[in-house]
N, C-alpha and C positions, 0 to 999 in steps of 0.2 A: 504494500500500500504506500502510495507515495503521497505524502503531508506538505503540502505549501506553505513554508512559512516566508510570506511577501511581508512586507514591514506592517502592514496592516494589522496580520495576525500577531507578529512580533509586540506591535504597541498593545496590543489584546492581552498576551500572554503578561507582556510590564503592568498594566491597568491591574490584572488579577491577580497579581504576585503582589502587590503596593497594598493591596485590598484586603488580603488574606493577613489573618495571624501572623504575625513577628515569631521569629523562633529564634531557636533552632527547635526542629521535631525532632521526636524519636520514638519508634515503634515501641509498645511494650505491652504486657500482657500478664496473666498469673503465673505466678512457678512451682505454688502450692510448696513449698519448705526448699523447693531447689535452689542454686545458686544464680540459675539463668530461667527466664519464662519457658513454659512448653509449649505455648504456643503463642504469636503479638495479635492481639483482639483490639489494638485500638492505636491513636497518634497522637499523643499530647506535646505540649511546647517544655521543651528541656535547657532553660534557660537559668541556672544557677542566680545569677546573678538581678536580676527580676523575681521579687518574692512574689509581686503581685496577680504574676502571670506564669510563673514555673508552674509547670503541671495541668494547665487549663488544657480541658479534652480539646482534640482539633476533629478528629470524625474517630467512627466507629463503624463497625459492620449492622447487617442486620441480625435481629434474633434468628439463633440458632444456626450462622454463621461462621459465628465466631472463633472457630476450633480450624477454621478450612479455608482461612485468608493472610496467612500470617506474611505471604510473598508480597501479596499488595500491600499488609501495612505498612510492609519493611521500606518497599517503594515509595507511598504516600512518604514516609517520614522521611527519608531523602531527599526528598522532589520537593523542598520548602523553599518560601518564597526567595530565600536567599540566593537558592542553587539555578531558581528559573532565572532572578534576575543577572548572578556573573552571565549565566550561558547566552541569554540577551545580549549581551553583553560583548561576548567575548565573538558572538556572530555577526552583529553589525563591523567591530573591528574587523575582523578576517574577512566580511564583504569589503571592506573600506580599501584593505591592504590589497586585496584581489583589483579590484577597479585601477587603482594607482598601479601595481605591475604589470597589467595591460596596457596601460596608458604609454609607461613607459617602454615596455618592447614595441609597441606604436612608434615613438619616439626615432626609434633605433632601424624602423624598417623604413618610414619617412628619410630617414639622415643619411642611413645606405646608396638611397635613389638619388642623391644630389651628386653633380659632376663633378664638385670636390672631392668628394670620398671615391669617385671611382677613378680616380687616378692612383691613387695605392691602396689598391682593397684591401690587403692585408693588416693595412693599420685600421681601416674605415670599422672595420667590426669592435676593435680593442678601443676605437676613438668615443665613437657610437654608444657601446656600452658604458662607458665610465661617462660620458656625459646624461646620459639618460639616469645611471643610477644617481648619479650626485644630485641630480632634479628630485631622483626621487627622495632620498637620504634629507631634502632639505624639505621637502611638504612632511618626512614622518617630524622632521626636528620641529616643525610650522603647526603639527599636532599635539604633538606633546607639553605644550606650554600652552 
């Protein structure tokens, strides 16, 4: 199945991740005297340092569920708003960086075809390259501040 995430959805996915419970989550469940649960029946916020909100349920299964979903808790409690929003995050950046290295081998196939560079093509490629990347080297440095 294949998921389109267009910036549309993306802003969708940040709207509901801003929305949702602060955490961090964590799966957990009964252990009946064990040392680890036997099964995670639920998602609360495991947040030590918030007395106010450590431990607030985030979801639960349905009755009589609750023994035969501990894959999805486990998932829910990872999958917290934190986690959606670096991955946001981290996908706009990598479209960004994507966009700019085509631009710039762009750059490089443009600057090939000029009658300077085909007087010594040899250099034209090594010329080509270093100037496209230092364009590019100076929009990430043009980012990052």
């Amino acid at each position: 199945m294949e998921i389109n995430l267009n910036e549309n959805r993306l802003a969708e996915l940040e709207r509901l991740a801003n929305a949702a419970t602060s955490g961090p989550w964590i799966a957990c469940g009964p252990s009946f005297g064990a040392s680890s649960p036997k099964y995670l029946n639920e998602v609360v916020v495991d947040n030590p340092e918030d007395d106010e909100n450590d431990g607030i349920e985030v979801c639960r299964p349905p009755v009589g569920l609750e023994d035969a979903v501990s894959a999805d808790m486990e998932f829910i409690g990872a999958a917290n708003p934190a986690v959606v929003l670096e991955l946001v995050r981290r996908l706009r950046n990598a479209e960004k960086t994507a966009r700019m290295m085509r631009e710039a081998l762009q750059t490089i196939a443009v600057m090939q075809d000029l009658p300077y560079y085909k007087v010594c093509p040899n250099e034209t490629a090594k010329d080509a390259h270093l100037i496209a990347f230092g364009a590019l080297a100076e929009q990430l440095k043009g980012r990052e501040s």
